[in-house]
N, C-alpha and C positions, 0 to 999 in steps of 0.2 A: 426255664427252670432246670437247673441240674438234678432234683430229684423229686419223684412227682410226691403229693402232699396225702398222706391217709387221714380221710375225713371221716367223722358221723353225724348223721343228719338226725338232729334229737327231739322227737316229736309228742309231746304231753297229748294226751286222751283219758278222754271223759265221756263214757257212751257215746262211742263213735263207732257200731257196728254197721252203719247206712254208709259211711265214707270211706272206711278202711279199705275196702278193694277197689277202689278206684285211686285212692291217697298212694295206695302201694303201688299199683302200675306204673302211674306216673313218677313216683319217685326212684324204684327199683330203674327207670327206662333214664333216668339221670343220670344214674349213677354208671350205666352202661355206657353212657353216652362220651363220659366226663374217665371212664376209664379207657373204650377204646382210643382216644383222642390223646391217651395219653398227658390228664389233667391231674390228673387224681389216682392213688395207688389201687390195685387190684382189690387190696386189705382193707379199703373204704367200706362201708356199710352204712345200715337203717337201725335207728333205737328205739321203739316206741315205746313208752311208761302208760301202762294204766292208772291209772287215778281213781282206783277203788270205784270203776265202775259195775253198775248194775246191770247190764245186758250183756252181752258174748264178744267184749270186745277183748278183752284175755283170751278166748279160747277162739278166736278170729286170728290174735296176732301169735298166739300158739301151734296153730296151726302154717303163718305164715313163713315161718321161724323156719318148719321141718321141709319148708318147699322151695326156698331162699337162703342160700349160705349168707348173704348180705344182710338179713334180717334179725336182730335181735329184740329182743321183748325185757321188760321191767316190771313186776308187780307190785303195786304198794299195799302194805296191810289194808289202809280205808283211804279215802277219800281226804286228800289235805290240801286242797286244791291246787289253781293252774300254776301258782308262781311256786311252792311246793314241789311239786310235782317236777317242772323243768329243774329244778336245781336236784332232784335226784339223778334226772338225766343228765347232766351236765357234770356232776360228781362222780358219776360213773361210765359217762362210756368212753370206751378211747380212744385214739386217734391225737395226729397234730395238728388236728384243730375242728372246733366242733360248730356245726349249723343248727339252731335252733330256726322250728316254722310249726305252728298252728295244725293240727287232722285236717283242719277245711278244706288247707292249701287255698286261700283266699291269696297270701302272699304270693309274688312271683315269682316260678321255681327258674325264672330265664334268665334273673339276676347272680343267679350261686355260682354262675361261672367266673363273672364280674367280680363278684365277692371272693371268689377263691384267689384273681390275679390281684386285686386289691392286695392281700394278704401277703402275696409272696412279695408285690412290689413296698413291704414294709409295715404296713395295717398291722398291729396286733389285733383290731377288733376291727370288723364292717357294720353299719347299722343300716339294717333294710329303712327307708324310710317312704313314705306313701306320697308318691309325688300330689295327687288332689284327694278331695274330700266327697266329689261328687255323689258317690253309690249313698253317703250316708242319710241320713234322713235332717232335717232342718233342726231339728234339736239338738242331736247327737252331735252334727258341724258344732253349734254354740257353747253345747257344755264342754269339748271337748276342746275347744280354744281358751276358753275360760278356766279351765283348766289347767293347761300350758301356760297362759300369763301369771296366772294364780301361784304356779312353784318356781316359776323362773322370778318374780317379786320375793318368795322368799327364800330365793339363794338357792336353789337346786339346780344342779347341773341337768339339765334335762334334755334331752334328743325330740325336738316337735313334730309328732306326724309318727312316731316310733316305737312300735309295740313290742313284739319281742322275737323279730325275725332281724337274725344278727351272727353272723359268723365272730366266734373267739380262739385266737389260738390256745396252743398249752399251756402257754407261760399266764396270761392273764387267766385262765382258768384256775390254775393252784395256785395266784394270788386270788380266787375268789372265795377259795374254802377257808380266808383270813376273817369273811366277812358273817360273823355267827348271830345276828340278825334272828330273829324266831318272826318280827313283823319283814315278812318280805317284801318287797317293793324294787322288781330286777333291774327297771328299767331305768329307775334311778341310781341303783348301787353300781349297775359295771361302769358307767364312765368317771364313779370314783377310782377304781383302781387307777385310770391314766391309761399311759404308752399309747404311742402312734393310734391316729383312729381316722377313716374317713366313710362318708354314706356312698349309699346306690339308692334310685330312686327308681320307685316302681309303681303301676299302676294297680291298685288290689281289683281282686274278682267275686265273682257272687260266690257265697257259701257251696259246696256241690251237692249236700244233701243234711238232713237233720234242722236242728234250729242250732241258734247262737249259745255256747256255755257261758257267755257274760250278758244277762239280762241288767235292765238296770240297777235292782238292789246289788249287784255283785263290780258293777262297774262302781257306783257310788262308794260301796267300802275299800274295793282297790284304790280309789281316789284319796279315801281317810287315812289309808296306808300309808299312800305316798304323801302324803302331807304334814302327817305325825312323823314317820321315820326318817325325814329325809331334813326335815327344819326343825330349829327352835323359837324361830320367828314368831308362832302364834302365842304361844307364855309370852316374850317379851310384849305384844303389841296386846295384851291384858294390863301390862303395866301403863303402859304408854291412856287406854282407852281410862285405868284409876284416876292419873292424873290428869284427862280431859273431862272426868266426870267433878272430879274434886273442883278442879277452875269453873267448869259450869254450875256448878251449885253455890260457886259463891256468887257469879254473875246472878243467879236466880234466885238467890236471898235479896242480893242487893236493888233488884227490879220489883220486888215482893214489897220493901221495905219504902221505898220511895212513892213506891203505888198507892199504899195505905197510908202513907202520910199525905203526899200532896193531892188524891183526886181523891171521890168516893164513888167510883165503877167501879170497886171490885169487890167480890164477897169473900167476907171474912174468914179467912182459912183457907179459902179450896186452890191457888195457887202454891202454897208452903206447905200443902200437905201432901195433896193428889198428884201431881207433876214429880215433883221427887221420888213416891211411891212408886209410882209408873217408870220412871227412867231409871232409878238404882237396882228397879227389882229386874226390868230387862237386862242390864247389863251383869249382873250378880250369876244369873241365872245363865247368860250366854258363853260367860267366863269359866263356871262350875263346871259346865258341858265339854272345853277343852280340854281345862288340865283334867278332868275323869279322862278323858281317851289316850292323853300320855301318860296316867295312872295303870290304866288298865294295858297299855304298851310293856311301863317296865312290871307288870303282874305278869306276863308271858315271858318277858327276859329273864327275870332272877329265877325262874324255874329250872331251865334249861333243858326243857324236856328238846329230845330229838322232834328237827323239822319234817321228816317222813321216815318209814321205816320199812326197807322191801323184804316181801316175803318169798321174790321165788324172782327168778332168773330164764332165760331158754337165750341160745345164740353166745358166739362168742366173741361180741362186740360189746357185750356190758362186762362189766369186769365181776369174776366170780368171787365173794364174798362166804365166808363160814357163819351159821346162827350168829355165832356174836359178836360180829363184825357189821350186819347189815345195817345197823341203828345209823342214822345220820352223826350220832354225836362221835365215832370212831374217824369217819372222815375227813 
């Protein structure tokens, strides 16, 4: 490389003051690594966003800030969560070209190297992705297969196995501030931008301290997210399930109809009334449930309220902002 690459390593947190001093060693001891080596510029640094956490993970990475030229810090007013939250970081720190990874550092920090030559040999984007599934639990494998088939059937360009540990250069990042989404869903939206892209695979690791911030009501709506935002698949296949109900109802008049005339096993009414009941009221009901959740999608869009809103800064690796500039919707 004729000129080494200034990165930031941009890392969303949510009550992470159990992981923060060991997350920072390890990643501070990278960034040493990957500068004496001559990988990565001097000017490289650490971003971490609070997410309107409740314990002293601000005033952990406040103080990590004053003890680390590498380290800068992000405050958001409240809590707007993970996918939120990284697209604050990601809008604001800078560098040419930014690393996003998880507080747990579950992901493998031994790939970033990978992912950095990736990049220079052309990559505008690297996608960490999990070479197995083992650590997970037998459920979590299933739903989250089922899952992947689930959006790649309806048309999503989707990265299988890939969360949100992924190097972007500059250039697709200020194509990402094109994408003004209020339902986020990241892991589907950057391989819409395009440009050159290729993976690193790596083995993930045990959490290092706290519990998981995606239990599963929050995985399941992250799912809703990506589902509604990302296709229009499910409206049409409403259409499609009308005129399979419409042709069955006529098969099922006509089976009704031949029944009561040619045998006498059947009782009078309760095929041509209750079976219809049963099955128009299922499918009425199952249909209503969808388009509400793309109702309730463009209720958040035509608002256009800002996606997060930082209240304070420390380090000068996030880019500094005046009061009324910091809203998302300036960016």
């Amino acid at each position: 490389m004729t000129q080494t690459l200034n990165i930031s390593i941009v890392v969303p947190c949510f009550n992470e003051e159990l992981v923060l001093p060991e997350t920072t060693l390890r990643l501070t001891s990278l960034i040493t690594s990957l500068v004496q080596r001559n990988i990565i510029s001097p000017e490289s640094g650490i971003v971490f966003i609070d997410d309107g956490s409740r314990d002293s993970t601000w005033h952990i990475i406040s103080e990590l800030s004053s003890e680390h030229e590498c380290i800068s810090g992000i405050k958001l007013s409240r809590n707007v969560g993970h996918q939120r939250a990284l697209l604050a970081g990601l809008m604001s720190a800078k560098g040419d070209a930014l690393i996003s990874i998880d507080a747990d550092l579950q992901d493998d920090l031994n790939v970033v190297e990978e992912m950095i030559q990736r990049h220079a040999q052309g990559s505008e984007i690297v996608y960490g992705v999990r070479r197995k599934r083992d650590s997970d639990t037998a459920f979590k494998r299933l739903t989250a297969r089922g899952f992947y088939k689930v959006m790649r059937f309806l048309g999503a360009d989707i990265i299988e196995d890939h969360a949100d540990f992924r190097l972007m250069g500059r250039r697709s990042i200020e194509d990402l501030r094109n994408f003004k989404e209020f339902n986020l869903f990241l892991r589907g939206i950057v391989p819409l931008i395009g440009y050159p892209s290729s993976l690193v695979y790596y083995d993930r690791s045990e959490r290092l301290a706290g519990i998981s911030k995606y239990p599963l009501r929050k995985m399941i709506a992250l799912a809703f997210d990506g589902l509604t935002s990302l296709s229009s698949i499910p409206l049409r296949l409403i259409t499609y399930a009308g005129l399979i109900l419409f042709l069955t109802s006529i098969l099922l008049g006509a089976w009704a109809f031949s029944a009561s005339v040619f045998t006498n096993k059947t009782i009078p009414g309760w095929a041509s009334t209750v079976l219809p009941i049963y099955f128009i009221g299922g499918v009425q009901i199952f249909s209503i449930g969808i388009i509400g959740e793309y109702v309730s999608k463009i209720f958040n869009e035509v608002k256009q309220r800002p996606r997060f809103i930082i209240s304070d800064t420390v380090g000068h690796h996030a880019k500094k902002t005046s009061k009324h500039e910091r809203t998302e919707h300036v960016s």
